[in-house]
C-alpha angles and dihedrals in degrees: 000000000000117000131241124228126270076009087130137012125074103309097046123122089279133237120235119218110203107197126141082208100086088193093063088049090052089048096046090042085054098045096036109041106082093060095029142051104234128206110173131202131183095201142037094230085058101047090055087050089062095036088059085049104041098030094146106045091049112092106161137026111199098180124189105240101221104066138149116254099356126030129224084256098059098044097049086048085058096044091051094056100049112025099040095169097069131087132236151206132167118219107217142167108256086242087056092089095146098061094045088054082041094053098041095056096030104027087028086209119189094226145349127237122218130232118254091031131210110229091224095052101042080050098056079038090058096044095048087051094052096055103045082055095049103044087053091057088051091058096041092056090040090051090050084047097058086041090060086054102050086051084048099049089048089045084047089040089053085044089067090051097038090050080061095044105053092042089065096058082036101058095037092053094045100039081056099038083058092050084045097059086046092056095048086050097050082037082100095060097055112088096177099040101200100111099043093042102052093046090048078055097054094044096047092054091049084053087049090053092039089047077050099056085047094057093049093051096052089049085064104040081051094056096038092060093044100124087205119152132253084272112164106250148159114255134153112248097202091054091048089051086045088046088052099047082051090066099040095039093112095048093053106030085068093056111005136068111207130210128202128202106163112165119200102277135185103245117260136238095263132104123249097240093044104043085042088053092040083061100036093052086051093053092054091046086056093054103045074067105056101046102177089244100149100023093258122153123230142200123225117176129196126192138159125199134154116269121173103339089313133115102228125187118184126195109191134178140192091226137122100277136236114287113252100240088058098042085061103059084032083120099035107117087216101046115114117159127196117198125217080252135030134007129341103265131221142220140225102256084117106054090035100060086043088054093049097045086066095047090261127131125221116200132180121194118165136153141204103281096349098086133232130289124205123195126184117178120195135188113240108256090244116029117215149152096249091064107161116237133346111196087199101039128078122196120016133352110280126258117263126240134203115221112185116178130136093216104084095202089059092048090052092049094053089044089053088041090052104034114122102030100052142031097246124207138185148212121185084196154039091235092045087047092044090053100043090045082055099045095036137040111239128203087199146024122195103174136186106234094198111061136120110280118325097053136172099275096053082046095063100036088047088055083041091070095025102043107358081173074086104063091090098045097061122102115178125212124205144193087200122238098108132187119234092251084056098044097055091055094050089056086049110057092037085061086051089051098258122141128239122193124215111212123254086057127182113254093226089052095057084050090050101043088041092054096044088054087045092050090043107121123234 
């Protein structure tokens, strides 16, 4: 694998030994420091203190596994959930089997290093490991970086429409400003007055609606180019769809002719810049896909409605569809695509990682000739049991569950499992799961037990103080490989008649052990 510049020697990005035997760390820094840049530890308290102060010139932990106070394990599963740009390997006897599966599927190191160690092989290890890590932070910055593009080609593309849109108002206010001076001059010469007042009238209140276009359209704006997080708050999703036709108006008004079905809706846990900018970017993405080539006139609709507990809104159209090369990268952070004619056009990695960071989902599906069919789903800002009404839902409104896992593709595969018969919600983290259980009231708790700190056992035991009514409602799920500390809990709360899940779990099973927690009386 060939090598980068500036990749090894002493001012390269370092790597940080972690070892409590002073002696080992004196030994690796002789042998190592000619080809690598060395930091050292004896502890792992002190090497996330210099993590946390030198973040950004650590590439790589390798961490001794027997240590006092914390093992290599431990550290490298902390350093792993909060500095995520940084490498790591355990050190490790050849007998100690158990950490090195431990630190694969918690730590989720990139190699492991043998005791006793052969200078040449931990080298090309090293090196191995320093590239990976830094290859990974040169896509990374190269994907944020395509990311910032596609923001910036939807916030171009609404330039162009907002350029339309403010010379209308614009034109209007200045073309009756101007009849309205030469009233005032030839005011003079009208004895009577009538004529010229009541037209001053009439193209003073046109100035006033024109002044008031203006003012709409600069609350939005405003609103669009808001750089606010991915905050869960409470919007509403059809004035955000109303906000964003507002900006494409132009564009569609000339080809397309545009139907609206919005039902009355709850709001939805998004934020009003980011859920304006979400529809306005799949707008955009819909047009790039029904360029007015032959003069034909299209139909896009647009409807929102309540489906499950969720909040859906559908744009659909009667074009040509996306080709299916493209429709399968739509999502890919790195996908541009530059047709043989027109503009480079641009995917959804965008929208869809807002979506999902407020536990939406965002789907494409589109066919030759048949057109393209966007779908978003959003969770109602407040979750309750008096949701209005499910289209799809008879009865009353459906129990809600508690996921906590901190592997979003597991958290998106329950919900799916689960979806129609309960409200699911979802935490990507202990912290995120302690904070929802304390702010809702849940029917049902499936939990992760291995994730970085809080997991599932201090979740238990902290609603155990907190809420012990929730004792009964938990379920745990688990990859296996359990600590001891885990292991003994597990044995605890089966005896206790709690479930614990083995992944991979059937998806009937989830269904059957969810509903017996949600029956459950008291």
């Amino acid at each position: 694998m060939a090598t980068f510049p500036h990749m090894f020697g002493p001012d390269a990005p370092a790597i940080l030994f972690v070892d409590d035997d002073l002696a080992n760390l004196k030994v690796l820094e002789v042998h190592l420091r000619s080809d690598f840049n060395i930091l050292t530890a004896q502890n792992g308290t002190d090497a996330l203190a210099l993590l946390d102060r030198r973040e950004h010139d650590i590439a790589l932990v390798v961490a001794d596994q027997r240590m006092a106070g914390m093992t290599g394990v431990e550290l490298l599963t902390i350093v792993r959930s909060r500095f995520h740009d940084v490498g790591r390997m355990l050190i490790t006897a050849f007998a100690d089997l158990e950490p090195i599966i431990a630190a694969i599927n918690e730590g989720q190191i990139s190699g492991y290093i043998r005791k006793p160690w052969n200078p040449t092989d931990i080298r090309l290890l090293l090196r191995s490991g320093l590239q990976r890590v830094l290859l990974e932070r040169r896509l990374h910055h190269a994907e944020l970086e395509l990311l910032s593009a596609e923001r910036d080609a939807v916030l171009g593309f609404i330039g162009v429409g907002i350029g339309h849109e403010l010379n209308q108002p614009a034109t209007v206010l200045r073309m009756n400003l101007e009849v309205l001076r030469e009233w005032l001059d030839a005011f003079t010469g009208d004895p009577d007055g009538d004529g010229g007042a009541a037209d001053a009238k009439s193209a003073l209140a046109d100035c006033l609606r024109a002044s008031d276009d203006l003012s709409v359209l600069s609350a939005d704006l405003r609103v669009l180019v808001s750089r606010r997080g991915p905050a869960k708050e409470s919007t509403g999703l059809n004035v955000a769809v109303q906000r964003a036709l507002r900006f494409v108006d132009a564009r569609l008004a000339s080809f397309v002719q545009v139907d609206i079905n919005l039902d009355e809706i709850p709001e939805v846990r998004a934020d009003e810049s980011g859920l304006t900018h979400v529809i306005v970017s799949l707008l955009i993405h819909a047009l790039q896909y029904l360029e007015n080539t032959d003069g034909r006139r299209y139909r896009l609709s647009i409807c929102s409605r309540v489906r499950n507990g969720r909040m859906v809104l559908t744009l659909r159209d009667n074009g040509p569809g996306i080709p299916a090369a493209e429709l399968q990268r739509v999502f890919d952070p790195l996908f541009t695509e530059t047709p043989e004619h027109g503009p480079r056009r641009v995917g959804l990695a965008l929208p869809k990682r807002t979506v999902e960071a407020w536990g939406g989902e965002l789907s494409v599906e589109s066919g030759a000739d048949v057109g393209t069919e966007y779908e978003l789903q959003l969770r109602p800002a407040r979750p309750s049991l008096s949701v209005v009404r499910d289209d799809s839902v008879e009865g009353s409104a459906l129990p809600r569950v508690l996921v906590v896992d901190d592997e979003p593709s597991v958290l998106r595969a329950v919900q799916r499992i689960l979806r129609g018969k309960f409200e699911v919600d979802v935490a990507g983290s202990g912290e995120e799961a302690l904070r929802m259980l304390e702010a809702d009231q849940y029917a049902a708790i499936l939990c992760d037990l291995q994730m970085p700190q809080p997991d599932g056992v201090e979740i238990f035991q902290r609603m155990g103080e907190t809420k012990p009514e929730l004792a009964g409602r938990f379920a745990f799920m688990t990859g296996g490989a359990l600590s001891q500390r885990i292991t003994s809990f597990v044995d605890s709360v089966e005896n206790s008649g709690v479930t614990v899940l083995d992944k991979p779990f059937d998806h009937l099973r989830i269904r059957e052990v969810v509903t017996g927690i949600v029956n459950k009386e008291g």
